[in-house]
TORKOL-4160 file (C-alpha; in steps of 0.2 Angstrom, whole numbers, padded with zeros to 4 digits, m for minus):
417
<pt num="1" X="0618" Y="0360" Z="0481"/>
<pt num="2" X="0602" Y="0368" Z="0485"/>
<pt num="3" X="0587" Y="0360" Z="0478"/>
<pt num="4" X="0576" Y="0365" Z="0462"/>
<pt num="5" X="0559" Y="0353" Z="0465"/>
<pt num="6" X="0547" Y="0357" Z="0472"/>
<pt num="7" X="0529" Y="0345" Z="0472"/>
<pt num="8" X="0517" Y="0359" Z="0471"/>
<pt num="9" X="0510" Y="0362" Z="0454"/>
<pt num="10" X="0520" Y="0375" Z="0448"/>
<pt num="11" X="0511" Y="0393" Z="0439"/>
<pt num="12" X="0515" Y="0386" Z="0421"/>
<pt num="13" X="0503" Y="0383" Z="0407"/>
<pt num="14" X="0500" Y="0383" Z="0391"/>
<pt num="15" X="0507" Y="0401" Z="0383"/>
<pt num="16" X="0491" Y="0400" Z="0369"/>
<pt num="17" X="0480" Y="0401" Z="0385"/>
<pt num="18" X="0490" Y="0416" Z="0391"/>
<pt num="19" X="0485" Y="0429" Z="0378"/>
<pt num="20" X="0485" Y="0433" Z="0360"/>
<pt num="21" X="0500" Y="0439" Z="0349"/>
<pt num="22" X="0504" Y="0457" Z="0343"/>
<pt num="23" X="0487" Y="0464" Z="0341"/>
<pt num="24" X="0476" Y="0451" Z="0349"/>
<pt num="25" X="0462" Y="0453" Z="0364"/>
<pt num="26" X="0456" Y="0442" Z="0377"/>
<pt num="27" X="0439" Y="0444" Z="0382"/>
<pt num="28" X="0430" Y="0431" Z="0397"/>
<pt num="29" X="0413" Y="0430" Z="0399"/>
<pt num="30" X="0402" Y="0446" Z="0403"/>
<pt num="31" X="0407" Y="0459" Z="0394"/>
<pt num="32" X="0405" Y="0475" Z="0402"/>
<pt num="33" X="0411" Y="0485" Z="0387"/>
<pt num="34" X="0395" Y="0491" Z="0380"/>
<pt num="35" X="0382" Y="0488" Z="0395"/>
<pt num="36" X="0386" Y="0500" Z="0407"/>
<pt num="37" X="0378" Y="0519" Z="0411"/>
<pt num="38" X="0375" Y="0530" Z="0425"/>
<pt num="39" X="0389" Y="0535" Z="0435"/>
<pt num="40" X="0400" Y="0520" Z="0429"/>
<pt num="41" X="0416" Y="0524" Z="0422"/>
<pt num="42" X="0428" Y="0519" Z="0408"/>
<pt num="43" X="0443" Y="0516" Z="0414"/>
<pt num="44" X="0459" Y="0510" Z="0403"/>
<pt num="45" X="0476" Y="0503" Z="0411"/>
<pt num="46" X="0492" Y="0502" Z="0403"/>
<pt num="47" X="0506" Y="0491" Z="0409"/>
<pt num="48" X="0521" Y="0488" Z="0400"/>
<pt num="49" X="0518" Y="0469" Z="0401"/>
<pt num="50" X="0507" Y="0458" Z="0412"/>
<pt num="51" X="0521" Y="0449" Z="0420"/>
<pt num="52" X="0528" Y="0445" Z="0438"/>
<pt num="53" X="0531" Y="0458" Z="0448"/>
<pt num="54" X="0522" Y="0472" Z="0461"/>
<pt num="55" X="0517" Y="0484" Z="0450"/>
<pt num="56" X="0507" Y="0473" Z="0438"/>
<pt num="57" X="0502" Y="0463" Z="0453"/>
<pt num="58" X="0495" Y="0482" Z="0460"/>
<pt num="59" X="0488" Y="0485" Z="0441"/>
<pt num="60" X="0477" Y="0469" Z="0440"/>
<pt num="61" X="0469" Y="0471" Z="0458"/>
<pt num="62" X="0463" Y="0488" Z="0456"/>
<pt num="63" X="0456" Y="0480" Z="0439"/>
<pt num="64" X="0446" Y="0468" Z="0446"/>
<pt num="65" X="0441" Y="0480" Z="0462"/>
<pt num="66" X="0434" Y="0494" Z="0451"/>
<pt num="67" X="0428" Y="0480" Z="0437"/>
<pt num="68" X="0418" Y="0472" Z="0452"/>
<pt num="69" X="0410" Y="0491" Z="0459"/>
<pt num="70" X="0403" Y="0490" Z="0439"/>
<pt num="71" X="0416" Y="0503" Z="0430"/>
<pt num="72" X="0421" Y="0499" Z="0410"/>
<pt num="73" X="0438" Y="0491" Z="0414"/>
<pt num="74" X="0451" Y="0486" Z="0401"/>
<pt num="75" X="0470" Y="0481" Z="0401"/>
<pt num="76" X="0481" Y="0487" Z="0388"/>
<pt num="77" X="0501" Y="0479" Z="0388"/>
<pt num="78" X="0513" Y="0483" Z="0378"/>
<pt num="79" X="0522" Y="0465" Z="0380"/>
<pt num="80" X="0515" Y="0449" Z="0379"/>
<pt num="81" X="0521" Y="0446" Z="0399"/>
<pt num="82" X="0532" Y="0433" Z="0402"/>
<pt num="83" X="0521" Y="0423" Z="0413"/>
<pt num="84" X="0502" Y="0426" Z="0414"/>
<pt num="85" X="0498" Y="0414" Z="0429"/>
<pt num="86" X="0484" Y="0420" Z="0442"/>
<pt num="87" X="0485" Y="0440" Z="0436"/>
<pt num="88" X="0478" Y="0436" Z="0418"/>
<pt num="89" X="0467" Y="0422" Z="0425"/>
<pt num="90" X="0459" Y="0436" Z="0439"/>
<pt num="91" X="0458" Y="0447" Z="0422"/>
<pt num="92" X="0446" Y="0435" Z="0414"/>
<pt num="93" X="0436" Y="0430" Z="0428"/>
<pt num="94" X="0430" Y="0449" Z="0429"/>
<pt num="95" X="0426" Y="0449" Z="0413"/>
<pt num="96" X="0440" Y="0463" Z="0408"/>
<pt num="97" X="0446" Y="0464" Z="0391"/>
<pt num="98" X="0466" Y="0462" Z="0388"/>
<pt num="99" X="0475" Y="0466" Z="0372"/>
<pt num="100" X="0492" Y="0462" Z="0370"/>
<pt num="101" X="0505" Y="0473" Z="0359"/>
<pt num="102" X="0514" Y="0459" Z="0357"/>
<pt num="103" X="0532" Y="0470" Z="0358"/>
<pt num="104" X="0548" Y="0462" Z="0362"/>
<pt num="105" X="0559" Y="0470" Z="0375"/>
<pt num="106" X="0566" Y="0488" Z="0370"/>
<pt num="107" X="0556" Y="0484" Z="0351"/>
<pt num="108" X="0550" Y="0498" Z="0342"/>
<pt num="109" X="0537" Y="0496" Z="0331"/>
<pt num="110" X="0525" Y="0510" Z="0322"/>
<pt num="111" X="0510" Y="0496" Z="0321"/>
<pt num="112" X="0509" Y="0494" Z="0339"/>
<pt num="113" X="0505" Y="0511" Z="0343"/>
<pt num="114" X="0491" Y="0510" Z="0329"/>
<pt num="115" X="0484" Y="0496" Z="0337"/>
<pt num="116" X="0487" Y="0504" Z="0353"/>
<pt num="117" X="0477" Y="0519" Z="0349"/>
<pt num="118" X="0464" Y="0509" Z="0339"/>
<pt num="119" X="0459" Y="0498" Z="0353"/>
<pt num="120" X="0459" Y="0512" Z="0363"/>
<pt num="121" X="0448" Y="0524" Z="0353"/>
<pt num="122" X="0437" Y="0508" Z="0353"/>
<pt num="123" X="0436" Y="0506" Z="0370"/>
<pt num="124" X="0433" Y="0526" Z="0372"/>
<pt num="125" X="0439" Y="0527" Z="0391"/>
<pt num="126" X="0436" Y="0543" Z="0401"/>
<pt num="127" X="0452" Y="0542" Z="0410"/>
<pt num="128" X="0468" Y="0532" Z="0407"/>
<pt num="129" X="0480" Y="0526" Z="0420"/>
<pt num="130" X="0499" Y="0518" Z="0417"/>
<pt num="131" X="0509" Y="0507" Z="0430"/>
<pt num="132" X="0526" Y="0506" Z="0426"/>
<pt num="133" X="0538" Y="0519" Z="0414"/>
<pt num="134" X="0535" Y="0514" Z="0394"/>
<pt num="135" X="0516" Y="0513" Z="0399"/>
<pt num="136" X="0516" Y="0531" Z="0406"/>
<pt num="137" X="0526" Y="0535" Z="0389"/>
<pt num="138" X="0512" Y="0529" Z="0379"/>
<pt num="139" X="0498" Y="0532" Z="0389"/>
<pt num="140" X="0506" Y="0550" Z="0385"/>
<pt num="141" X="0503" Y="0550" Z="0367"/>
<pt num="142" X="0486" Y="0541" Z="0369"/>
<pt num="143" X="0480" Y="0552" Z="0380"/>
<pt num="144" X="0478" Y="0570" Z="0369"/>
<pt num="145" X="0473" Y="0558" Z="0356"/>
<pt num="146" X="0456" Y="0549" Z="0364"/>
<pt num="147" X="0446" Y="0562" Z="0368"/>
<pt num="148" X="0461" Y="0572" Z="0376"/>
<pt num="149" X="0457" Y="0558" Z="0389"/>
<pt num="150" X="0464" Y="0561" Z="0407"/>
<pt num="151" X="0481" Y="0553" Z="0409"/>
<pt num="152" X="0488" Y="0546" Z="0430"/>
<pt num="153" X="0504" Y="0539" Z="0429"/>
<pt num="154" X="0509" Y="0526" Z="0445"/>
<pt num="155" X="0527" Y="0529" Z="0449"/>
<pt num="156" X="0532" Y="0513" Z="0461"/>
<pt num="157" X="0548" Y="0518" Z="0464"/>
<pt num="158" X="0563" Y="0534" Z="0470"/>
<pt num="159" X="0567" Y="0534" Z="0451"/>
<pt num="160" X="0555" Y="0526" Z="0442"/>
<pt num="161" X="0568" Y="0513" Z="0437"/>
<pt num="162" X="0583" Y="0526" Z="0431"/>
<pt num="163" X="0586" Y="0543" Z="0435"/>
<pt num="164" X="0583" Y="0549" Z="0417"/>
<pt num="165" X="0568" Y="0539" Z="0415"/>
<pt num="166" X="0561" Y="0550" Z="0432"/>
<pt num="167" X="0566" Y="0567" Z="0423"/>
<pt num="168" X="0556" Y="0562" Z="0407"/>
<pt num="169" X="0540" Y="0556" Z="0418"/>
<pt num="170" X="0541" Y="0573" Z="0428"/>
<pt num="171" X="0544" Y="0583" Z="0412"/>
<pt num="172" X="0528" Y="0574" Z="0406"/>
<pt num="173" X="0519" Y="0578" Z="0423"/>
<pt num="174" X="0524" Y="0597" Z="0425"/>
<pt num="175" X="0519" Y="0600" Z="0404"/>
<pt num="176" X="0500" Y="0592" Z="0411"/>
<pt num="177" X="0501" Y="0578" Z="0399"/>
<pt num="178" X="0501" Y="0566" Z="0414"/>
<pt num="179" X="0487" Y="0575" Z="0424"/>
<pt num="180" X="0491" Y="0566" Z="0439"/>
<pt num="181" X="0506" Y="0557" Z="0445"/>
<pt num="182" X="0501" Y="0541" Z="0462"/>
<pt num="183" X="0514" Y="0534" Z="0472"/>
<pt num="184" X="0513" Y="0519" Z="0481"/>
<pt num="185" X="0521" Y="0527" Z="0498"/>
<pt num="186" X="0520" Y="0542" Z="0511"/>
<pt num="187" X="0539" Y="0542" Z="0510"/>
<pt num="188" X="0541" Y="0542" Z="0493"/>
<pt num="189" X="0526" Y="0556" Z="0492"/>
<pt num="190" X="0537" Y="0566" Z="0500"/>
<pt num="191" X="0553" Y="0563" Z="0495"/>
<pt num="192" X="0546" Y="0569" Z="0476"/>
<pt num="193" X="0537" Y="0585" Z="0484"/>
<pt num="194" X="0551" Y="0590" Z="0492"/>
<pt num="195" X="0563" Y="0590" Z="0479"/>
<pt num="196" X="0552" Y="0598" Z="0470"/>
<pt num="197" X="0553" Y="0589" Z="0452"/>
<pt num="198" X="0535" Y="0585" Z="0451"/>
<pt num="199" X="0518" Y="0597" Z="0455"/>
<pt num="200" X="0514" Y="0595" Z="0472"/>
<pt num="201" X="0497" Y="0598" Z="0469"/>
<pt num="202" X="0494" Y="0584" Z="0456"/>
<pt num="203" X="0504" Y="0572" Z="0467"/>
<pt num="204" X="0492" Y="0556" Z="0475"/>
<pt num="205" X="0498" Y="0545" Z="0485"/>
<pt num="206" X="0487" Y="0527" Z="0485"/>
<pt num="207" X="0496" Y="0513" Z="0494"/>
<pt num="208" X="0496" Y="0495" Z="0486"/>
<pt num="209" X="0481" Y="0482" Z="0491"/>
<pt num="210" X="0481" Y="0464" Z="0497"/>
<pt num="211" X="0466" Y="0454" Z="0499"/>
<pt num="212" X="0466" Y="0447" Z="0518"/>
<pt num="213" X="0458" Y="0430" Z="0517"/>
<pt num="214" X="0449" Y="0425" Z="0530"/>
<pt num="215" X="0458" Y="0417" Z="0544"/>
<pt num="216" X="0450" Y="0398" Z="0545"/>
<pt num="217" X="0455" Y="0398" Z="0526"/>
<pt num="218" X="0474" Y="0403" Z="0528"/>
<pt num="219" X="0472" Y="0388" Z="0541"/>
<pt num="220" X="0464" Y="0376" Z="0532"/>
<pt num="221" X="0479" Y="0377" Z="0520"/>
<pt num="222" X="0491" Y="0381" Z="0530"/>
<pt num="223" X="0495" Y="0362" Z="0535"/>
<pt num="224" X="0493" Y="0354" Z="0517"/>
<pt num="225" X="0507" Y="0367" Z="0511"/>
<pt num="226" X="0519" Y="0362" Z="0526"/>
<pt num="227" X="0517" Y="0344" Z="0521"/>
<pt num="228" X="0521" Y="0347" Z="0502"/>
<pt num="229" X="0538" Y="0358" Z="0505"/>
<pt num="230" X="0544" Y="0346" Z="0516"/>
<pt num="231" X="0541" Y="0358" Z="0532"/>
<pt num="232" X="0544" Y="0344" Z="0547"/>
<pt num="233" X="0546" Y="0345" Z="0566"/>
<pt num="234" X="0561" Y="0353" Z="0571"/>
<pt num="235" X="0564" Y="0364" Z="0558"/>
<pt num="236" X="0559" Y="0383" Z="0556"/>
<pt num="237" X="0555" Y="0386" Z="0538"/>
<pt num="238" X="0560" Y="0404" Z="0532"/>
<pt num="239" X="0552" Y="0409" Z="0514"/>
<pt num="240" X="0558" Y="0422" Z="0502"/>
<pt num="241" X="0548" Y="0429" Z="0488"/>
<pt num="242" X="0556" Y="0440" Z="0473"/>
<pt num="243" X="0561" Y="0439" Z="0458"/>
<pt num="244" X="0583" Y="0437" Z="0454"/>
<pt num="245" X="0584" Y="0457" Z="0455"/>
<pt num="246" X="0599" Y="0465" Z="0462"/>
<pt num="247" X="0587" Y="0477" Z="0470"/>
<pt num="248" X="0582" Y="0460" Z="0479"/>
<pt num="249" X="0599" Y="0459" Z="0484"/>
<pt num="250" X="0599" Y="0439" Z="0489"/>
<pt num="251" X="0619" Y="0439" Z="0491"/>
<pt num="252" X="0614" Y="0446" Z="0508"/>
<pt num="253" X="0601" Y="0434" Z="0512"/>
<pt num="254" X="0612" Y="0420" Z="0507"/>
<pt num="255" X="0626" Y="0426" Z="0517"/>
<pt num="256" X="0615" Y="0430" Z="0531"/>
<pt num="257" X="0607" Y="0411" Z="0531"/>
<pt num="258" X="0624" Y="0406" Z="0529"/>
<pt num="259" X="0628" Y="0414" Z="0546"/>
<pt num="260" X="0612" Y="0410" Z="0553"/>
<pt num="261" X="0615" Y="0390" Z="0548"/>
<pt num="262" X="0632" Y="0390" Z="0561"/>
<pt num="263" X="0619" Y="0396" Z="0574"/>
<pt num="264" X="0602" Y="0388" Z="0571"/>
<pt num="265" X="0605" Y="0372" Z="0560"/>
<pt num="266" X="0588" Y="0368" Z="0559"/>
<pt num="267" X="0584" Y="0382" Z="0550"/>
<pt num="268" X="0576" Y="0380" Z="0530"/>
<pt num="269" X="0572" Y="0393" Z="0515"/>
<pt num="270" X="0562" Y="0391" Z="0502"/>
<pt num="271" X="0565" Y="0403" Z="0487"/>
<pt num="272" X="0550" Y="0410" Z="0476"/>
<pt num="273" X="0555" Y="0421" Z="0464"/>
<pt num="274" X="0555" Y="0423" Z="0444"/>
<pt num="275" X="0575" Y="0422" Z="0433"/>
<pt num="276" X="0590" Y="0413" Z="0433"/>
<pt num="277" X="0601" Y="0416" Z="0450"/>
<pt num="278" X="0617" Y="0427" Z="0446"/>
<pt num="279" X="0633" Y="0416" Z="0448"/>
<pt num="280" X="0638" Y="0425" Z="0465"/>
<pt num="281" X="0621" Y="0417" Z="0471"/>
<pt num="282" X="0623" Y="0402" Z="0464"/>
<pt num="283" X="0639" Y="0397" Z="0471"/>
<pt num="284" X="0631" Y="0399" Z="0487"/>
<pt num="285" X="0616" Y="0390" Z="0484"/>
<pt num="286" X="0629" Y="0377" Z="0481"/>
<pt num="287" X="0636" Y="0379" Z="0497"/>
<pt num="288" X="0618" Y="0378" Z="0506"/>
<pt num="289" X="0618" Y="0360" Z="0509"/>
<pt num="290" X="0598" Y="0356" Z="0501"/>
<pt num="291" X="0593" Y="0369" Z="0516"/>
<pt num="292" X="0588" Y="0381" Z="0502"/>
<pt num="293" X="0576" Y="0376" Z="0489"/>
<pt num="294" X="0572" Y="0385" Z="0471"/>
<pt num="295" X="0552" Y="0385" Z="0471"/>
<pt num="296" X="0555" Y="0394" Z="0455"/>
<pt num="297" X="0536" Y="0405" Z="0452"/>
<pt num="298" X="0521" Y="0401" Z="0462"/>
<pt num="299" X="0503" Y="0402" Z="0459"/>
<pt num="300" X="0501" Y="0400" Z="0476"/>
<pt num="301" X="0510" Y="0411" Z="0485"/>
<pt num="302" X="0496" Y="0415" Z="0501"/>
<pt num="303" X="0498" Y="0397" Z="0505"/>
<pt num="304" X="0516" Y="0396" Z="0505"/>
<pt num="305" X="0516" Y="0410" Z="0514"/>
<pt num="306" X="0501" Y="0404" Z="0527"/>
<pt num="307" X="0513" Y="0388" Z="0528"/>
<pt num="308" X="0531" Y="0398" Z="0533"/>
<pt num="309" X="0536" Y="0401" Z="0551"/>
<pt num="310" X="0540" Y="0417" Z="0545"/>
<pt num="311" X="0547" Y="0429" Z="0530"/>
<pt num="312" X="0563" Y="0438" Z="0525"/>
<pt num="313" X="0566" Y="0451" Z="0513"/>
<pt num="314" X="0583" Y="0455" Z="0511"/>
<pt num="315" X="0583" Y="0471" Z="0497"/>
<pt num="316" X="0591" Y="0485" Z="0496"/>
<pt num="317" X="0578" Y="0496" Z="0488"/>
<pt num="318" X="0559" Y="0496" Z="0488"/>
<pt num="319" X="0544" Y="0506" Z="0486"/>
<pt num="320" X="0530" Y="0498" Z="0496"/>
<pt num="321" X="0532" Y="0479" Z="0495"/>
<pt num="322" X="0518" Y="0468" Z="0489"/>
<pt num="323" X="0525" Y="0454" Z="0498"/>
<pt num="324" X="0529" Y="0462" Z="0516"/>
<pt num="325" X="0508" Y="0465" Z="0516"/>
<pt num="326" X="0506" Y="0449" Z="0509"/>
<pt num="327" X="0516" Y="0440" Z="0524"/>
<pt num="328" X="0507" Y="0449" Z="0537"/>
<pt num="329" X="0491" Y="0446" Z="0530"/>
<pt num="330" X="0492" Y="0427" Z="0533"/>
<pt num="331" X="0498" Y="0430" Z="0550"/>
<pt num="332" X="0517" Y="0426" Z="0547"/>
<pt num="333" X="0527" Y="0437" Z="0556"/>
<pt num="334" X="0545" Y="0446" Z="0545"/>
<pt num="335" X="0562" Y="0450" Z="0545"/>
<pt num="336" X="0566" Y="0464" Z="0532"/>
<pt num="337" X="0578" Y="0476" Z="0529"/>
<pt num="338" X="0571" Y="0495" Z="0532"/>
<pt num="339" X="0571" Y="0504" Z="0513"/>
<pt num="340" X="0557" Y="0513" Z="0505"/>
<pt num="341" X="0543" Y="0512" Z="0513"/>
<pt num="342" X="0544" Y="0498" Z="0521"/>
<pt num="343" X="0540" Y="0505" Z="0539"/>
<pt num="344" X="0524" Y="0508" Z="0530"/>
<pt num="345" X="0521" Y="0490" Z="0535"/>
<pt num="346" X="0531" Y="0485" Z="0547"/>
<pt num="347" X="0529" Y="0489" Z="0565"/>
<pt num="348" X="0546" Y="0486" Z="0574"/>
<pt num="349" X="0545" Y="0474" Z="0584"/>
<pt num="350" X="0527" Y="0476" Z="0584"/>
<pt num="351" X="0526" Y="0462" Z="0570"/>
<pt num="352" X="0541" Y="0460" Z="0563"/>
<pt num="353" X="0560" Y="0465" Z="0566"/>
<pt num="354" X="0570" Y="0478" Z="0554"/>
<pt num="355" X="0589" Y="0481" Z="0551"/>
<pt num="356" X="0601" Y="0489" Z="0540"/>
<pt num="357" X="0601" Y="0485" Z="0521"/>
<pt num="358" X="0618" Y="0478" Z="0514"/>
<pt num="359" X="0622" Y="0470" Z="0530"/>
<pt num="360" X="0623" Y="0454" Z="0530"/>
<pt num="361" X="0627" Y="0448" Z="0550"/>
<pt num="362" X="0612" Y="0461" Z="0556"/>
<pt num="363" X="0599" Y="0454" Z="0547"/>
<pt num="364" X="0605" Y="0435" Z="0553"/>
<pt num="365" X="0606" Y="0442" Z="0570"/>
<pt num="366" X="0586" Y="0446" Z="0566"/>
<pt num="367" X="0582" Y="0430" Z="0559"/>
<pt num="368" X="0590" Y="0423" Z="0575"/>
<pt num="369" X="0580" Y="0433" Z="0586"/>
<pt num="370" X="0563" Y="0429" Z="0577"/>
<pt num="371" X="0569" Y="0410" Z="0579"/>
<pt num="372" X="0571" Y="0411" Z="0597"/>
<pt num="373" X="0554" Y="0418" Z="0601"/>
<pt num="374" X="0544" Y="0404" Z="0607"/>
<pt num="375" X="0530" Y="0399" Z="0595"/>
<pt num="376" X="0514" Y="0409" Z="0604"/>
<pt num="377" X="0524" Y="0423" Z="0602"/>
<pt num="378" X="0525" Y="0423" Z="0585"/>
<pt num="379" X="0508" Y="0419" Z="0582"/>
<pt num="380" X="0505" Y="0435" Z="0594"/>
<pt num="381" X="0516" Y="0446" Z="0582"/>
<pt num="382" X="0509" Y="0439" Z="0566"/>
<pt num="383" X="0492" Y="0442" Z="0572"/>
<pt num="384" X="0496" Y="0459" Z="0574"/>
<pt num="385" X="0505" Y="0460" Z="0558"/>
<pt num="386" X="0487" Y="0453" Z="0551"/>
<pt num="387" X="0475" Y="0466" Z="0560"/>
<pt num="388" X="0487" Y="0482" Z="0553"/>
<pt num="389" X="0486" Y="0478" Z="0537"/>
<pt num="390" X="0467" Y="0475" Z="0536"/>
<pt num="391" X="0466" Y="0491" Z="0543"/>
<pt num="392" X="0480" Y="0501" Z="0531"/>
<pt num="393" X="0479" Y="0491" Z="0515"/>
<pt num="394" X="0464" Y="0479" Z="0513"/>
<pt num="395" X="0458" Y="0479" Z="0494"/>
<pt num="396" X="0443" Y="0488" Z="0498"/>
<pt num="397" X="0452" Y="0503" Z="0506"/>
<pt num="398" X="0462" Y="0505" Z="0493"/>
<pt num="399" X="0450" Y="0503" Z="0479"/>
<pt num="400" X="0441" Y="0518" Z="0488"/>
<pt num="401" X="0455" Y="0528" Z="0486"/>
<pt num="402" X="0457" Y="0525" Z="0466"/>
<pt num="403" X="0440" Y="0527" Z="0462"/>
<pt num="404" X="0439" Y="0545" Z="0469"/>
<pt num="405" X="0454" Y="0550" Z="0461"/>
<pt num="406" X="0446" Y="0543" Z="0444"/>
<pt num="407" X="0430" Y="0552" Z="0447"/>
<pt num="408" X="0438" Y="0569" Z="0451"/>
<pt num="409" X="0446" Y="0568" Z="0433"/>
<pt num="410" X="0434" Y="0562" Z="0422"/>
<pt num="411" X="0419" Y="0571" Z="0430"/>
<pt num="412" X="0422" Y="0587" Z="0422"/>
<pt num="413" X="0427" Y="0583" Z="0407"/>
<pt num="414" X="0412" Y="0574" Z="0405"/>
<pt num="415" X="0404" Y="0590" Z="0412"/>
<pt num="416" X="0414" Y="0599" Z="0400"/>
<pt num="417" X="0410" Y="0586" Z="0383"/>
């Protein structure tokens, strides 16, 4: 049976640290909230909770990027967030101010939007801007009511998680409720322009960021990780990062490492990701022989990462994957299935292979073939795979490209106030 222990300090904590209840605030040390002039602006973001995937991932580094060029920054989520671990603790160490709803999942609750519009009438944000579909909904009705407060909605996604959802965030968008609609990809840019449901002309596309490290500290931590995952000589350690979505689709990883394993027995997985494996994946964990390990979530993802011999993502839909950039960045070479925008990152055969979603014996055939290079080869393509996304989508570049769109909105109606 595959195993669930891993020796690395897992991203748990205690849950009083993690936030407050409905209607509580976190505030760290140096409060920007009331000292700030000029040309800085205030800036409110909305997510629907604070949790474990790549749009609050996104959400809380372009937080602390424009927190750190001097802007107002505060983070409003309508859940609690089921696990805080490094995004609330980056939060705090900028200083930003979080409030928590405290709202269950598909709760309705009239006090919440009080507080909602309370805390943001306080914070009295020139612009406001939502990742994810129930905080575009409500950055929606606070928007006309702070100061008829600019409204960007980020839309991660071909449907913004259902078809119906897309048509109520595109009504929103064409009413000029949501004065500016960002997507995380060209192709999904496109895809939306073209079939025409949202304006074109109040369409941005801002890709995701990732901090690349410098390269003597990905090495430094490179070995300490092999040693604690068990990564010894003779074996090629593959790691996985998402959470137990369908969208993730690990039946086809598992059935393609279960091909793979006929081939290349010395191959390993390692697994980090947040829920409980569906049965169909359980039963072939179960099947895996302890070659697959459960890491459960990780606060330490770049090292894991730094530590692999390379990375495979199996899904069979995407917009612009955190963790493709995320791989590359430490120098560690992928095998992915082409959805979304996913050549975005990936140079074919460049600095990483691609194949088919849904498919399980090409993407073994590709996990082969990355196995087979010889180890300097590798190291060539990951370096590659490092250099592009430096260039593409380094935290910096990125944080650019959201603070002009900020300014062009909440210049004239300060102008205008």
């Amino acid at each position: 049976m595959a195993s669930q222990r891993s020796e690395i300090p897992d991203a748990s904590g205690d849950p009083d640290d993690q936030g407050a209840a409905r209607g509580g605030s976190r505030r760290s040390r140096g409060d920007r909230s009331a000292s700030r002039g000029g040309d800085s602006l205030g800036i409110l973001f909305i997510a629907t909770d604070l949790g474990h995937g790549g749009a609050e991932t996104q959400l809380v580094r372009a937080a602390v990027e424009l927190a750190r060029r001097d802007h107002r920054v505060a983070v409003l989520s309508l859940m609690r967030g089921e696990w805080l671990g490094t995004l609330g603790a980056s939060l705090e160490a900028e200083g930003i101010e979080m409030r928590f709803l405290g709202l269950e999942r598909a709760e309705r609750d009239p006090r919440a939007l009080w507080e909602a519009l309370r805390f943001a009438r306080g914070f009295r944000p020139d612009l406001i801007c939502a990742f994810l579909f129930h905080a575009t909904l409500l950055a929606s009705i606070l928007g006309p009511l702070v100061g008829r407060c600019p409204v960007v909605a980020s839309i991660r996604d071909p449907i913004f998680g259902s078809r119906r959802r897309l048509l109520v965030a595109a009504a929103l968008h064409r009413a000029r409720i949501i004065d500016t609609m960002v997507t995380n990809s060209e192709l999904l840019g496109r895809a939306f322009r073209e079939e025409g449901l949202l304006d074109a002309d109040r369409l941005e596309v801002i890709r995701n960021a990732v901090q690349v490290r410098p390269e003597a500290l990905a090495a430094s931590h490179r070995a300490e990780a092999r040693r604690v995952l068990g990564m010894q000589e003779g074996t090629f350690t593959w790691v996985a990062v998402g959470n137990f979505q369908p969208a993730k689709d690990y039946p086809n990883l598992l059935e393609a490492f279960t091909i793979l394993l006929e081939r290349r027995p010395e191959a390993r997985l390692r697994i980090i990701g947040f829920g409980e494996p569906p049965p169909r994946v359980r039963a072939l964990l179960a099947a895996s022989d302890d070659r697959i390990t459960l890491l459960g979530p990780r606060c330490d993802v770049p090292d894991l990462l730094a530590a692999a011999d390379a990375l495979v993502m199996s899904s069979s839909s995407e917009g612009l994957p955190n963790v493709l950039m995320e791989a590359l960045a430490e120098g560690t070479p992928v095998v992915s299935t082409a959805v979304g925008g996913v050549r975005e990152i990936v140079d074919a055969d460049s600095t990483g292979f691609l194949v088919p979603p849904r498919s399980a014996p090409p993407l073994a055939e590709a996990m082969e073939r990355m196995m087979s290079l010889d180890p300097e080869a590798r190291l060539e393509m990951g370096g590659r795979g490092r250099r592009a996304v430096q260039e593409r989508f380094e935290l910096s570049v990125i944080g650019d490209r959201w603070e002009r769109l900020f300014r062009s909105l909440a210049q004239p109606r300060r102008r205008g106030g």
